[in-house]
C-alpha positions, -999 to 999 in steps of 0.1 A, spaced: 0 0 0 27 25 7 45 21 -28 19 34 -49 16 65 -27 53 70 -26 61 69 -63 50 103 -72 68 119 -43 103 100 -44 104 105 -87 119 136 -90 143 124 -66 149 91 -90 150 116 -114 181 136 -102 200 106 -92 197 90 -126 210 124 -143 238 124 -115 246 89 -124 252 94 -160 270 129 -146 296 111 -124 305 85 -153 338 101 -158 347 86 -122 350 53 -142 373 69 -164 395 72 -134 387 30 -126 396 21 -160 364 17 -181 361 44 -206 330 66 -207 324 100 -229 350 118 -217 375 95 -219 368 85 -256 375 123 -264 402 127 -244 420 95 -262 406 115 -297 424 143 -289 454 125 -279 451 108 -316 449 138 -336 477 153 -313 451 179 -300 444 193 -335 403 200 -331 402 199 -293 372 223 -291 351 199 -313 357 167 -296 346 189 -264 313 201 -278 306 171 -291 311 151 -260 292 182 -239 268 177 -264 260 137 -260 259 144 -226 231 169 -227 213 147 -251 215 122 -227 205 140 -196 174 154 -218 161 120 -226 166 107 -188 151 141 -177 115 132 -204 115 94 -193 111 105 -157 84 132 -166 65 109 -183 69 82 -159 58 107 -133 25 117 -150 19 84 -157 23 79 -119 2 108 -110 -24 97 -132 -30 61 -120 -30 66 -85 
C-alpha cells in the first residue's frame, strides 16, 4: 500500500539521481572503463590535439542529449504515476 503512494513523491528524486549517475560516469574513467570523456580525451590525444574544441562540444553535447532523454523518461513516468494513483 505504501508504494503506490510513494512513487509520485520520491520521482523527482529518481530523477536527479539518474541524471547524477550518468554525470559522475567520468569517475569510471579514473577505474579504467572508458566513458564520454574518456573516448574524447584518447581523440584528442590521436589527432595530437588538432580540433580539441570539437571533440569537447561534441562530447558536452551527447551528454546533454543524454541527460534530456533521462530528464523526459522521468516526466512521463511521473505523469503516468500521478495519473494512476
Amino acid at each position: 500500500m505504501i508504494f503506490p503512494q510513494m512513487l509520485p513523491v520520491a520521482m523527482p528524486n529518481l530523477e536527479n539521481a539518474m541524471i547524477e549517475l550518468v554525470k559522475d560516469t567520468s569517475v569510471l574513467y579514473m577505474i579504467g572503463l572508458t566513458d564520454i570523456m574518456g573516448k574524447a580525451k584518447k581523440l584528442i590525444t590521436n589527432d595530437y590535439g588538432v580540433r580539441k574544441l570539437e571533440v569537447y562540444l561534441a562530447a558536452a553535447c551527447l551528454y546533454w542529449v543524454i541527460t534530456f532523454v533521462v530528464s523526459k523518461a522521468f516526466r512521463q513516468l511521473s505523469r503516468k504515476c500521478i495519473r494512476e494513483w
